[in-house]
Residue frames as a rotation matrix with the C-alpha (Angstrom) as fourth column:
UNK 1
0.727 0.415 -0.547 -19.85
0.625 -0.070 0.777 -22.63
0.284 -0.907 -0.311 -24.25
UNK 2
0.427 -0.576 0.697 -18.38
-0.080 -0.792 -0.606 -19.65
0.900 0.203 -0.384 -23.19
UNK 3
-0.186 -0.585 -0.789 -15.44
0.847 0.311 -0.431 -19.56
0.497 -0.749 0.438 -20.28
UNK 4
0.438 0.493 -0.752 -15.84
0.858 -0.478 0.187 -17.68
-0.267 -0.727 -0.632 -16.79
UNK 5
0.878 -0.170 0.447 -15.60
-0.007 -0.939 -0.344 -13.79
0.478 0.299 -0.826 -16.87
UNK 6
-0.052 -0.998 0.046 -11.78
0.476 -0.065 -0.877 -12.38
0.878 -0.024 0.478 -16.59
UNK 7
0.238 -0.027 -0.971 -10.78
0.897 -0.378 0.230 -10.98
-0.373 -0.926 -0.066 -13.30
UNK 8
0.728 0.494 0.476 -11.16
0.595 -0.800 -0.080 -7.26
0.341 0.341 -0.876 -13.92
UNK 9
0.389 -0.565 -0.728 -7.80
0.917 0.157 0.368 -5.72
-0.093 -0.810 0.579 -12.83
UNK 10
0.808 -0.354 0.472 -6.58
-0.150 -0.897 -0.417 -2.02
0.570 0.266 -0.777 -12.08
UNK 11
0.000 -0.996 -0.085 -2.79
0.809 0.051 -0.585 -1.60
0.588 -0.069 0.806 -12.30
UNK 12
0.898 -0.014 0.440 -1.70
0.009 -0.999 -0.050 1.31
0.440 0.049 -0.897 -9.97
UNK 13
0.535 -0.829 -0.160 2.00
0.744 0.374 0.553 2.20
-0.399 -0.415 0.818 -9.81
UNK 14
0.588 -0.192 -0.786 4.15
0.009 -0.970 0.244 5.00
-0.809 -0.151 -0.569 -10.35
UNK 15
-0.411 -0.878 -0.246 6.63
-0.502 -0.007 0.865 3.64
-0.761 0.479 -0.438 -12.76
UNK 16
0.301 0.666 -0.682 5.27
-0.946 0.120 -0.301 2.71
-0.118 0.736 0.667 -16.47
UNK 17
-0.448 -0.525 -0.723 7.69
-0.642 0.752 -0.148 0.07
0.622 0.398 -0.674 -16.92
UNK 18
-0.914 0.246 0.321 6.49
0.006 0.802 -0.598 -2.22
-0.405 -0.545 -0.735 -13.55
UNK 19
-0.233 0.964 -0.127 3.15
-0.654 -0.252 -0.713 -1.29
-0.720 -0.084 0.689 -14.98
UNK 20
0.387 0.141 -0.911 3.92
-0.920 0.121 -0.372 -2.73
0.058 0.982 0.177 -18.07
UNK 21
-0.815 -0.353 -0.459 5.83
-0.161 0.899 -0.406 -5.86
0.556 -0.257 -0.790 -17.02
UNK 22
-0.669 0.691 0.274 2.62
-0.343 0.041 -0.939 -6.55
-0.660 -0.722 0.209 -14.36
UNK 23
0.192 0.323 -0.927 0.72
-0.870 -0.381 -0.313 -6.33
-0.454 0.866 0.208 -17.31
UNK 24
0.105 -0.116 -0.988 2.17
-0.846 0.512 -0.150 -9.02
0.523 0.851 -0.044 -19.57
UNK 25
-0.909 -0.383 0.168 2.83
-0.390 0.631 -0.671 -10.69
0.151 -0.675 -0.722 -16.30
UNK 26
-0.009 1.000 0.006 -1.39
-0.649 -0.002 -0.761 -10.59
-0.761 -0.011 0.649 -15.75
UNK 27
0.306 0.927 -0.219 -2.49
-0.706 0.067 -0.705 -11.71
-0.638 0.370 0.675 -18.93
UNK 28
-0.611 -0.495 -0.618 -0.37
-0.638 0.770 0.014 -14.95
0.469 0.403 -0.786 -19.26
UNK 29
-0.545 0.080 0.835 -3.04
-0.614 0.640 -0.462 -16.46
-0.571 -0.764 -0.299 -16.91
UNK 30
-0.964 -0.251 0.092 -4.37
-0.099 0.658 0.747 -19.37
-0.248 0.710 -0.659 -17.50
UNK 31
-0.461 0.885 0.064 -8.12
0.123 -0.007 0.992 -20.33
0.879 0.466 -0.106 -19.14
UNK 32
-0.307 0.513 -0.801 -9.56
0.781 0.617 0.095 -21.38
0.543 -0.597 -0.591 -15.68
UNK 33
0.505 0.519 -0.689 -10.05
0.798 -0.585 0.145 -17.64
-0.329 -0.623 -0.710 -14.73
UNK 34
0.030 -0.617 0.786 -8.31
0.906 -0.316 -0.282 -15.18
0.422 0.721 0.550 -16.89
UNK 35
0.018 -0.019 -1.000 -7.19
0.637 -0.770 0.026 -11.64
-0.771 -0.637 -0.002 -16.00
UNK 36
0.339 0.418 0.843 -8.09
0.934 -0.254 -0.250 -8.57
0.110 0.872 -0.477 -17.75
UNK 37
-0.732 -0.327 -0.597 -6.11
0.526 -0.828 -0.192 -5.06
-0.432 -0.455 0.779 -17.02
UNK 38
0.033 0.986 0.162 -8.41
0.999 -0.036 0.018 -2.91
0.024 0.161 -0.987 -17.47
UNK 39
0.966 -0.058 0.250 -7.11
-0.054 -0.998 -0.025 0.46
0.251 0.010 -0.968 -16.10
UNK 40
0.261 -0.920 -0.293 -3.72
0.787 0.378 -0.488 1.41
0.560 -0.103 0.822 -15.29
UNK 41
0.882 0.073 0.466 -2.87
-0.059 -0.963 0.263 4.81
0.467 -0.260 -0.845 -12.52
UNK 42
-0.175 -0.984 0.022 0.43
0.243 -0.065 -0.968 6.42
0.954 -0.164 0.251 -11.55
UNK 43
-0.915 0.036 0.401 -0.35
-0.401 -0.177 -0.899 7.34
0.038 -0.984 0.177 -7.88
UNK 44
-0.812 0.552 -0.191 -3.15
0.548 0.607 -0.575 6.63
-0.202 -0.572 -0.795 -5.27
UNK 45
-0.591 0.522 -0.615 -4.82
-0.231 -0.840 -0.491 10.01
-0.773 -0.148 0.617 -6.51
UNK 46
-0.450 0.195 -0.872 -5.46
-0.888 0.006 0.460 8.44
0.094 0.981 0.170 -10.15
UNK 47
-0.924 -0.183 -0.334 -6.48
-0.100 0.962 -0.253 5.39
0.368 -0.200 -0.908 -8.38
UNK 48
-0.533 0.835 -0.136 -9.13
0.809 0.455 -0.372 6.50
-0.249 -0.308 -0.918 -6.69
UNK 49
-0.324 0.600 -0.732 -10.43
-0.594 -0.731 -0.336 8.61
-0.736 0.326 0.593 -9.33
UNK 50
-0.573 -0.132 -0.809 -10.09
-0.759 0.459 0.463 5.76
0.310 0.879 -0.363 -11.95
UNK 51
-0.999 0.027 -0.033 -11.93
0.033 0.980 -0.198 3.03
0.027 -0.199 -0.980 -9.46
UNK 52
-0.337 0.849 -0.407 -15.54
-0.381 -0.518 -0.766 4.56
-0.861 -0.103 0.498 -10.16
UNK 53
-0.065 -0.043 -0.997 -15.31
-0.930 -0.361 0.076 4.38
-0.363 0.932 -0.017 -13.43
UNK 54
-0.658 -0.478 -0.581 -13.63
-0.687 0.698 0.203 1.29
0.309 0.533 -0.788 -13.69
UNK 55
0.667 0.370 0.647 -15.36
-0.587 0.796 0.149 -1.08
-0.460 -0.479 0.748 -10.90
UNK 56
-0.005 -0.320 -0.947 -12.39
-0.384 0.876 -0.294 -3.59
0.923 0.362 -0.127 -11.38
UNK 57
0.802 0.351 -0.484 -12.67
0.108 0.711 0.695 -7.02
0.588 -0.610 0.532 -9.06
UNK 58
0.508 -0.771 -0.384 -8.92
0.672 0.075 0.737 -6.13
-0.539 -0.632 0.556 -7.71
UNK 59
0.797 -0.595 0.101 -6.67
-0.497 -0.743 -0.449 -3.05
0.342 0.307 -0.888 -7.59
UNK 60
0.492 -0.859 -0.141 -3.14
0.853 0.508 -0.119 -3.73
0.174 -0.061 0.983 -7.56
UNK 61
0.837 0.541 -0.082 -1.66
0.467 -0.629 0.621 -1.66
0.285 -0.558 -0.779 -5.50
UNK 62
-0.293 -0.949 -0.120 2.33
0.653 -0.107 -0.750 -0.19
0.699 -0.298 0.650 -4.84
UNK 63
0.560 0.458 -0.690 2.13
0.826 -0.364 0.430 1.18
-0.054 -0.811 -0.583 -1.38
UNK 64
-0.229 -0.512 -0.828 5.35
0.367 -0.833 0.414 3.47
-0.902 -0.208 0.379 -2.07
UNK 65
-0.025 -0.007 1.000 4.36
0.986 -0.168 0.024 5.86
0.168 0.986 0.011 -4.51
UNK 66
-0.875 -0.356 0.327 4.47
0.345 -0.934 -0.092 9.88
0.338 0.033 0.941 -4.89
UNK 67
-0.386 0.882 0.270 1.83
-0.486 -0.444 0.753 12.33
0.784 0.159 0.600 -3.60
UNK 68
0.471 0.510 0.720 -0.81
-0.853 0.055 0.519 10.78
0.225 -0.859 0.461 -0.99
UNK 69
-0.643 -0.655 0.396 0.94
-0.766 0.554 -0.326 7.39
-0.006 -0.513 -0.858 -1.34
UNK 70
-0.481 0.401 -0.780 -0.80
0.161 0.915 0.370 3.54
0.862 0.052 -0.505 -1.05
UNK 71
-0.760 0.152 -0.632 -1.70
0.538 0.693 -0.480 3.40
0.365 -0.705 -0.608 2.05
UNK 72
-0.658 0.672 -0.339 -3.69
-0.232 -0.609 -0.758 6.67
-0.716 -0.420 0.557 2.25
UNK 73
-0.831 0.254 -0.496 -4.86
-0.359 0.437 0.825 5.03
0.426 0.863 -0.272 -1.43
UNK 74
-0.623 0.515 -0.589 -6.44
0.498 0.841 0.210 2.15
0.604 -0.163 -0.780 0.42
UNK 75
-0.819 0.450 -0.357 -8.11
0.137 -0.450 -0.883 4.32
-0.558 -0.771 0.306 2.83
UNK 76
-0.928 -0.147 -0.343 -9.74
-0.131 -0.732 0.668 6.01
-0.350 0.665 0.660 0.48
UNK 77
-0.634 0.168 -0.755 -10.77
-0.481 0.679 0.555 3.48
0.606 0.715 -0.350 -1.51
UNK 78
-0.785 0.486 -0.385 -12.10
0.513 0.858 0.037 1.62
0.348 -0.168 -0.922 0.88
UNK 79
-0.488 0.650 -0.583 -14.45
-0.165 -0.725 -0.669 4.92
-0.857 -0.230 0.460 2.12
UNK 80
-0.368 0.502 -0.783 -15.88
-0.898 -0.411 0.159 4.85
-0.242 0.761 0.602 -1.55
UNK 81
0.402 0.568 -0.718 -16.69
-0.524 0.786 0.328 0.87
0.751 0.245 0.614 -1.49
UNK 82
0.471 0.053 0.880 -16.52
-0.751 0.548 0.369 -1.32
-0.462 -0.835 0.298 1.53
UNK 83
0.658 0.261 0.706 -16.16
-0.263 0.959 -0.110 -3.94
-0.706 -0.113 0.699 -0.64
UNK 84
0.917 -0.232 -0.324 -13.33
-0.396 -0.444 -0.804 -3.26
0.043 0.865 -0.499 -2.66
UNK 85
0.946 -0.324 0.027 -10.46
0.296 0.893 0.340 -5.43
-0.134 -0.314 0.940 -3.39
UNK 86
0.624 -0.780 -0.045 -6.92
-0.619 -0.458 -0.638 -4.77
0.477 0.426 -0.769 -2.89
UNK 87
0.659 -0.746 -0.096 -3.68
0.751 0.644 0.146 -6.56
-0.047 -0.168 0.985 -3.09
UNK 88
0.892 -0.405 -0.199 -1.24
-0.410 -0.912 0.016 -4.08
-0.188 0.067 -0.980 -2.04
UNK 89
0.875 -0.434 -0.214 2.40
0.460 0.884 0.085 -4.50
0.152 -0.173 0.973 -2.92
UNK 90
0.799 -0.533 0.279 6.15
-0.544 -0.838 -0.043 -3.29
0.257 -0.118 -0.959 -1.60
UNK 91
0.047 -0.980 -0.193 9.71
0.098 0.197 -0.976 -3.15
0.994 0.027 0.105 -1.95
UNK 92
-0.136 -0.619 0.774 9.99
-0.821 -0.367 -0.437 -2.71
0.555 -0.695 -0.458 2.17
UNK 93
-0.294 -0.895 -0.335 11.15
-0.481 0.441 -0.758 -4.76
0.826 -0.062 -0.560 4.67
UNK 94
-0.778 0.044 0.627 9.26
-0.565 -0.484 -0.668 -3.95
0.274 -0.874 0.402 7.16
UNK 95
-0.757 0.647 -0.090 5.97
0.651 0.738 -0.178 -5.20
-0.048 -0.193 -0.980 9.38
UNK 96
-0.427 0.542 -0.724 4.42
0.349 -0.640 -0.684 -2.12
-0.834 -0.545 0.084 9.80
UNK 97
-0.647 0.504 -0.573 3.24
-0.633 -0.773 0.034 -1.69
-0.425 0.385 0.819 6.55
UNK 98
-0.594 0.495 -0.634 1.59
0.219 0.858 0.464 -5.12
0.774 0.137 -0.618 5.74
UNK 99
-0.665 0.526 -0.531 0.11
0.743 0.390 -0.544 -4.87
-0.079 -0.756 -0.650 9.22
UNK 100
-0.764 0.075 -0.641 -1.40
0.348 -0.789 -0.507 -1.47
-0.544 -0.610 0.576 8.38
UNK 101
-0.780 0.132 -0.612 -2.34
-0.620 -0.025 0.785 -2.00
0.088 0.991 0.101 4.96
UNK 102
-0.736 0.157 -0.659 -4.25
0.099 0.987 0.124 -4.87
0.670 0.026 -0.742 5.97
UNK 103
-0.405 0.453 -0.794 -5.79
0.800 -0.244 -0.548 -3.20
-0.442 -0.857 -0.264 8.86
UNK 104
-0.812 0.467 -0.351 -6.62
-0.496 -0.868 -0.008 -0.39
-0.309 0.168 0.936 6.43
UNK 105
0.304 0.867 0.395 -9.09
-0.539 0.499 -0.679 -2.90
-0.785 -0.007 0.619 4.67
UNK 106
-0.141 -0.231 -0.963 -6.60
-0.932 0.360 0.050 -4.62
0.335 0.904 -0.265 1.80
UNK 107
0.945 0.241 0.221 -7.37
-0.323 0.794 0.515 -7.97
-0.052 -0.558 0.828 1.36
UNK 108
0.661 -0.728 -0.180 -3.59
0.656 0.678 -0.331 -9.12
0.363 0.101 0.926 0.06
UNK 109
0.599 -0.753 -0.273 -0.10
-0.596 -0.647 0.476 -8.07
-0.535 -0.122 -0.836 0.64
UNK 110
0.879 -0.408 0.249 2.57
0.468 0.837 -0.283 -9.40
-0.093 0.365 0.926 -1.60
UNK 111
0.350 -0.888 -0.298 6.40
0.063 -0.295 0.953 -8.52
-0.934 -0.353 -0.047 -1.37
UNK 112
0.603 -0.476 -0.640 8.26
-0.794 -0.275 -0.543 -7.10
0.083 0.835 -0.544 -5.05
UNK 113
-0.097 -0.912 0.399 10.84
-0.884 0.263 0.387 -9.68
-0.457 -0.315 -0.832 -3.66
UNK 114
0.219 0.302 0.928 8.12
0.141 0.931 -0.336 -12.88
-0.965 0.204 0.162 -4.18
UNK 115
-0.689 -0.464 0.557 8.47
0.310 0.505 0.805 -14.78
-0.655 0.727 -0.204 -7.57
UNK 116
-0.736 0.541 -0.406 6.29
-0.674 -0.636 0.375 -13.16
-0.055 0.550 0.833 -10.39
UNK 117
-0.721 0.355 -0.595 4.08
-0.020 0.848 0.529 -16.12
0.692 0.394 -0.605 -10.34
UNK 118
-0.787 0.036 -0.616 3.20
0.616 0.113 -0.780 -15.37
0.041 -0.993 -0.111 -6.92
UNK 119
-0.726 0.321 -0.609 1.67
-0.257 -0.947 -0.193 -12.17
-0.638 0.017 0.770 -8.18
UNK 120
-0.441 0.743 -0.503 -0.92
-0.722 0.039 0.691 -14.30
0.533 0.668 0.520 -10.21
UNK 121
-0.265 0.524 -0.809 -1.97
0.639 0.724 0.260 -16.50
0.722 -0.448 -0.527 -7.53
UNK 122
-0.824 0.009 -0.567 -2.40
0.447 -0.604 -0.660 -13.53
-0.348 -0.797 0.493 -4.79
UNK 123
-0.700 0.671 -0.244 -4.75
-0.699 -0.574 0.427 -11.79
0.146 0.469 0.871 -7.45
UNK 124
-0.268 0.678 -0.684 -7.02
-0.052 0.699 0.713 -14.99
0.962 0.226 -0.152 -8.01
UNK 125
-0.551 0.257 -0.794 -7.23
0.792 0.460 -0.401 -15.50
0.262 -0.850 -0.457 -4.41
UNK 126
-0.653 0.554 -0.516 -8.29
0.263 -0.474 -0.840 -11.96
-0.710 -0.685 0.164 -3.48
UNK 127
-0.493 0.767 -0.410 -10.70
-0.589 0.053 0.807 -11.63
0.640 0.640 0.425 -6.81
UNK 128
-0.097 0.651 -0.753 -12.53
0.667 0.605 0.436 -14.81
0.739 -0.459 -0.493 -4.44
UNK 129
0.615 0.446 0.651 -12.41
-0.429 -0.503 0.750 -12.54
0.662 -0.740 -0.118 -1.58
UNK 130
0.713 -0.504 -0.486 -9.45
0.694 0.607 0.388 -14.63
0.099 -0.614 0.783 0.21
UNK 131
0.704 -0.692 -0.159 -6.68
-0.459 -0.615 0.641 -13.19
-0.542 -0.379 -0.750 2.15
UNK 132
0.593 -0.792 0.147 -3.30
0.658 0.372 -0.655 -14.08
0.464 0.485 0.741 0.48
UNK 133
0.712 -0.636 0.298 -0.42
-0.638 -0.407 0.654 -12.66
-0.295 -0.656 -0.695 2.35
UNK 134
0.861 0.184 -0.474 2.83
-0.220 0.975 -0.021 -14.26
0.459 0.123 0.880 1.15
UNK 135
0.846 0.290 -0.447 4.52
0.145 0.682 0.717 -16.34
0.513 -0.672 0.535 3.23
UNK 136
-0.563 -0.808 -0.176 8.28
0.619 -0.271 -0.737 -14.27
0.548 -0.524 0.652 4.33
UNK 137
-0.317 0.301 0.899 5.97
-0.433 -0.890 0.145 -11.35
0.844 -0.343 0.413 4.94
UNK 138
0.806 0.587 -0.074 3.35
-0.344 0.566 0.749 -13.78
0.482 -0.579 0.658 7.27
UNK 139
0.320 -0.879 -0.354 6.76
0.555 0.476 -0.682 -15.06
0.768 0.022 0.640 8.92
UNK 140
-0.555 -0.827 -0.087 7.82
0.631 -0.351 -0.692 -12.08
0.541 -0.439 0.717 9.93
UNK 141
-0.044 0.463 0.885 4.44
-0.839 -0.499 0.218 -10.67
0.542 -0.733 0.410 11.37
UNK 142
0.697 0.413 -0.585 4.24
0.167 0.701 0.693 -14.00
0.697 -0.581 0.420 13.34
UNK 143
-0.003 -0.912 -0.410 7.68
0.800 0.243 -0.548 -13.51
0.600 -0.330 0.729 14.71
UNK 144
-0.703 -0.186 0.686 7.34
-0.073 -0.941 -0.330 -9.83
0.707 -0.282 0.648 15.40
UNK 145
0.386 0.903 0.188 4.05
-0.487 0.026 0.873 -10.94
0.784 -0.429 0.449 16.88
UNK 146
0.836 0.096 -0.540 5.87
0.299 0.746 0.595 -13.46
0.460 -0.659 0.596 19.27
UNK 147
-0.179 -0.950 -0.257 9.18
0.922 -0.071 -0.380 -11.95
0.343 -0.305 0.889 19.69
UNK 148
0.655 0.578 -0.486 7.51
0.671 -0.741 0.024 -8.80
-0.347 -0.342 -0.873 20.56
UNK 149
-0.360 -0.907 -0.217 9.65
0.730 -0.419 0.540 -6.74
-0.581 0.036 0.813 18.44
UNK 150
0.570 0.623 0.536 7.38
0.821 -0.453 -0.347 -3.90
0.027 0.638 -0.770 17.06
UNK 151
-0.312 -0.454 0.835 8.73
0.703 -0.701 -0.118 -1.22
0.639 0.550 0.538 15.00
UNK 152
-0.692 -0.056 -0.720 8.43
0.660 -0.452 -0.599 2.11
-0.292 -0.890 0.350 17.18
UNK 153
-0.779 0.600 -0.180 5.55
-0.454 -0.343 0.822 3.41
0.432 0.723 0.540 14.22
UNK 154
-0.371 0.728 -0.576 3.48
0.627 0.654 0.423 0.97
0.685 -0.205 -0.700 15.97
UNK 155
-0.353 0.496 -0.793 2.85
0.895 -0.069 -0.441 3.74
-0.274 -0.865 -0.420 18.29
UNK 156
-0.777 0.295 -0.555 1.21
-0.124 -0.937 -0.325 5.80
-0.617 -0.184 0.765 16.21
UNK 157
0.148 0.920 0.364 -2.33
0.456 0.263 -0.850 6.26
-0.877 0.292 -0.380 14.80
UNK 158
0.291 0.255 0.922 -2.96
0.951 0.031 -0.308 6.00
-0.107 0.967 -0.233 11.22
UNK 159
0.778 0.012 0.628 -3.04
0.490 -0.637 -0.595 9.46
0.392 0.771 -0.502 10.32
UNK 160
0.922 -0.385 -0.046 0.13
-0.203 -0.581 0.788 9.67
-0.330 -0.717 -0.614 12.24
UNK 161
0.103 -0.672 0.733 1.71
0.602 0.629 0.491 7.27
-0.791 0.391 0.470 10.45
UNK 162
0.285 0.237 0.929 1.17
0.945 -0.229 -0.232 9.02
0.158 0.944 -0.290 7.26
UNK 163
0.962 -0.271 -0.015 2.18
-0.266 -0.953 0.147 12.29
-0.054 -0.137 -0.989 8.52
UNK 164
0.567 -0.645 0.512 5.18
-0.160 0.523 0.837 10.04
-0.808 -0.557 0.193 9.89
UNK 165
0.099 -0.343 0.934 6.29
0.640 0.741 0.204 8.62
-0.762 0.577 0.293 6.33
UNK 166
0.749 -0.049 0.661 5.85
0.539 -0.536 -0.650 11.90
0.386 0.843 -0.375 4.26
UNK 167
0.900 -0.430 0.067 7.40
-0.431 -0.858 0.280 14.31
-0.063 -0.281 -0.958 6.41
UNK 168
-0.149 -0.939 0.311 10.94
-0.250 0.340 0.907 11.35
-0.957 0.057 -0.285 6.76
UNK 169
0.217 -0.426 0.878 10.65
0.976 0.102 -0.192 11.32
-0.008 0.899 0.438 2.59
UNK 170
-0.636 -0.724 -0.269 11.25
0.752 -0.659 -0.003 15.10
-0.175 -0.204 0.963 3.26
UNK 171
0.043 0.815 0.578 7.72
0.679 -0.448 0.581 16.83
0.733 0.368 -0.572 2.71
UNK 172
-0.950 -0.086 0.300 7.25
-0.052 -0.905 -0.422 19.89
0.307 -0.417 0.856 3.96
UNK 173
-0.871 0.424 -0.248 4.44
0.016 -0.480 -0.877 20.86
-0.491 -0.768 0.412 6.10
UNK 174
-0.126 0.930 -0.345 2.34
-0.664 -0.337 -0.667 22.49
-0.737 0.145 0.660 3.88
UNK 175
-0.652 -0.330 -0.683 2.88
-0.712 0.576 0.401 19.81
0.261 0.747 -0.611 1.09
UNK 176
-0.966 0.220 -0.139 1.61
0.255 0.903 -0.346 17.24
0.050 -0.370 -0.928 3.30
UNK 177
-0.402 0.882 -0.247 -1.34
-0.141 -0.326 -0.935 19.15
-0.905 -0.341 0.255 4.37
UNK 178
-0.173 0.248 -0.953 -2.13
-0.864 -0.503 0.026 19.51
-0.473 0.828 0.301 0.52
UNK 179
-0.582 0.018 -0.813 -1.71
-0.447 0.829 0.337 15.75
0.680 0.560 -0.474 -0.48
UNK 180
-0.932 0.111 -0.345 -3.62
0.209 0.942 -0.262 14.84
0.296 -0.316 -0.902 2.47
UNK 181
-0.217 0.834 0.507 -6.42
0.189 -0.474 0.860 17.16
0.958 0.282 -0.056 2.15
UNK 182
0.420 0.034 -0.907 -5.70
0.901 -0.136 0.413 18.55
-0.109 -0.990 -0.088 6.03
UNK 183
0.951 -0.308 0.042 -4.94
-0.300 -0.873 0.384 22.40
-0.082 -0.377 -0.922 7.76
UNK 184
0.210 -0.968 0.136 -1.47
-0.085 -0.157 -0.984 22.73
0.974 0.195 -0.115 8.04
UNK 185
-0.129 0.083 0.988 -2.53
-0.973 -0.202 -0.110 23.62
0.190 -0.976 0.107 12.02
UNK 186
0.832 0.386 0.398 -3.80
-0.462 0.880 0.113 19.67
-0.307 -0.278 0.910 11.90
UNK 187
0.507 -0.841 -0.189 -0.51
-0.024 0.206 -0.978 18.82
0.861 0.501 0.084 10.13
UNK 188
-0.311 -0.824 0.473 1.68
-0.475 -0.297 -0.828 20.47
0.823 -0.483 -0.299 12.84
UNK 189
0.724 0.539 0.431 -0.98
-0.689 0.524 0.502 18.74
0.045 -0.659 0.750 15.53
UNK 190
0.966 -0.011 -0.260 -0.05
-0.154 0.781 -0.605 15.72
0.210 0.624 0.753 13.84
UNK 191
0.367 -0.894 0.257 3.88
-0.235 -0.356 -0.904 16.62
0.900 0.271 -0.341 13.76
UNK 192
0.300 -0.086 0.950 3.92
-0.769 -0.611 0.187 17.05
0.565 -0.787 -0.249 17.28
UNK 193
0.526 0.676 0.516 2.77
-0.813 0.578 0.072 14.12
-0.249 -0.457 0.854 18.43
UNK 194
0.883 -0.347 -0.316 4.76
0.136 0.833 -0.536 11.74
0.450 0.430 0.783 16.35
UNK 195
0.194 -0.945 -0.264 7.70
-0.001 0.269 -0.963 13.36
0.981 0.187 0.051 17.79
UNK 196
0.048 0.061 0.997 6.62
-0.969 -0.241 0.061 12.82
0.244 -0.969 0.047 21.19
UNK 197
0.897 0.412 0.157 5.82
-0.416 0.909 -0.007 9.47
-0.146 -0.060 0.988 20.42
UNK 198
0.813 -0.577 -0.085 9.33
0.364 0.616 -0.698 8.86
0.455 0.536 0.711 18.97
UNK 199
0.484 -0.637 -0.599 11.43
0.645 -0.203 0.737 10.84
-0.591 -0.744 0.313 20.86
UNK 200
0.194 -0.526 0.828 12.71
0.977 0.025 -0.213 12.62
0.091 0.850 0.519 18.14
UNK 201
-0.225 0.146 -0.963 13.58
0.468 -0.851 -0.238 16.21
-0.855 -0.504 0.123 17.85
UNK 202
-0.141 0.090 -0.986 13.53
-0.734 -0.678 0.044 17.70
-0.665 0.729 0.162 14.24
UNK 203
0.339 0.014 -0.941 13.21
-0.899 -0.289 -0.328 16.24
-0.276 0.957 -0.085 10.51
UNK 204
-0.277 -0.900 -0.337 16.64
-0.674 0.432 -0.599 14.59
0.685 0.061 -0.726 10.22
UNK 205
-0.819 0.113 0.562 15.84
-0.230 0.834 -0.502 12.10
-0.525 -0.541 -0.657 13.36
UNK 206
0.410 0.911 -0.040 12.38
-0.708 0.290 -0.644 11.04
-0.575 0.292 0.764 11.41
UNK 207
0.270 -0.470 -0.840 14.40
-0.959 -0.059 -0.276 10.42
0.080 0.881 -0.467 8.76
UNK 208
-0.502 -0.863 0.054 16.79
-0.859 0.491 -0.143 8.35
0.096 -0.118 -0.988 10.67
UNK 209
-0.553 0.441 0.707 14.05
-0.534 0.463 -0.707 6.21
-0.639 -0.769 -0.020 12.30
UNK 210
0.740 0.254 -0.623 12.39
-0.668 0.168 -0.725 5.60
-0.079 0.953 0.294 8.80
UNK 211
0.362 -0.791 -0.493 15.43
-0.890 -0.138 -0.434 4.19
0.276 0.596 -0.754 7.72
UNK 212
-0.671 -0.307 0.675 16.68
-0.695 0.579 -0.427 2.38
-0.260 -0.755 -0.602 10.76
UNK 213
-0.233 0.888 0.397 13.12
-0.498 0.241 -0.833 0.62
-0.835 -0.392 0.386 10.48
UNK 214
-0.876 -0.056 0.479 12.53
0.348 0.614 0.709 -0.17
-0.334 0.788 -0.518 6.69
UNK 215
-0.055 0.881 -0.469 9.98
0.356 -0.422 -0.834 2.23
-0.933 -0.213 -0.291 6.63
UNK 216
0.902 0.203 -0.381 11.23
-0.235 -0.508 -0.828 4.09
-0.362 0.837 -0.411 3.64
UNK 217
0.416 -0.847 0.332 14.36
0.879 0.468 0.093 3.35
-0.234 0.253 0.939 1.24
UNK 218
0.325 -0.424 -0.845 17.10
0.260 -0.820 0.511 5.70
-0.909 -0.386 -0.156 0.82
């Protein structure tokens, strides 16, 4: 009698090595629902050319990565299947990207910080379709949620954010436009706005605010 089918899983991360540790980390699970890597992509662009192809039950996701980045990833993705699973994961600190990620349409979030074990129970759960969120991250949106202490990113829309996060890793303009398939003229739109929203005046204060925040690491 044959055991249930492996969870189908696409690796996507910039760095070969986490790929590879993930990997060996994956397919130590146990009988009761094995895991199968299937594909493996260095950015969000190979990701969501590779998730056609692949149809795996869960992408694994790194939200900081070159080029468009996770989080425009998950967009994406989820435009090309509603129903598409993702456990996103990151090295930041922050709330604002769990809360966004999540709001884009992932179903997990899991911190680089949690124990590698963690990172086979988060998969199994969102392979069922369950949220899994774990449990500093879920902490600290409750807190932020009660202590009202939102990150000043919270006032901007999605494709502000993303304008927001390339332009304080130091993209240029027309870069951005180019990874995010947008005018430059919608770029500078875009530009504007965030630094109205933030008060900011040039580049270098994005930067700072990024920083200040846990938005991006230095």
């Amino acid at each position: 009698m044959s055991g249930p089918a492996p969870i189908r899983v696409l690796l996507v991360d910039d760095h070969a090595l986490v790929r590879m540790g993930f990997r060996m980390l994956l397919t130590q699970a146990g009988p009761a629902r094995p895991i199968e890597v299937v594909g493996e992509a260095g950015s969000g662009e190979e990701a969501c050319q590779a998730y056609p192809r692949l149809q795996p039950d869960v992408v694994v996701l790194d939200l900081s990565m070159p080029g468009m980045g996770g989080l425009e990833a998950m967009r994406r993705l989820a435009a090309q299947d509603a129903r598409v699973r993702v456990l996103a994961l990151s090295a930041h600190e922050d709330t604002a990207h769990p809360r966004r990620v999540l709001r884009a349409g992932a179903l997990g979030y899991l911190a680089k910080r949690s124990a590698p074990e963690e990172l086979l129970t988060a998969v199994q759960a969102v392979a069922r379709g369950e949220r899994y969120v774990d449990a500093q991250t879920a902490q600290s949106l409750a807190l932020a949620q009660i202590d009202g202490d939102a990150s000043p990113a919270d006032l901007l829309s999605e494709r502000e954010f993303s304008v927001f996060i390339q332009l304080a890793q130091g993209r240029s303009v027309a870069q951005i436009a180019d990874t995010l398939k947008l005018s430059a003229s919608t770029v500078g739109t875009h530009l504007y706005h965030v630094k109205q929203k933030l008060r900011v005046g040039n580049q270098s204060e994005l930067t700072l605010v990024a920083l200040r925040w846990g938005l991006i690491t230095a």
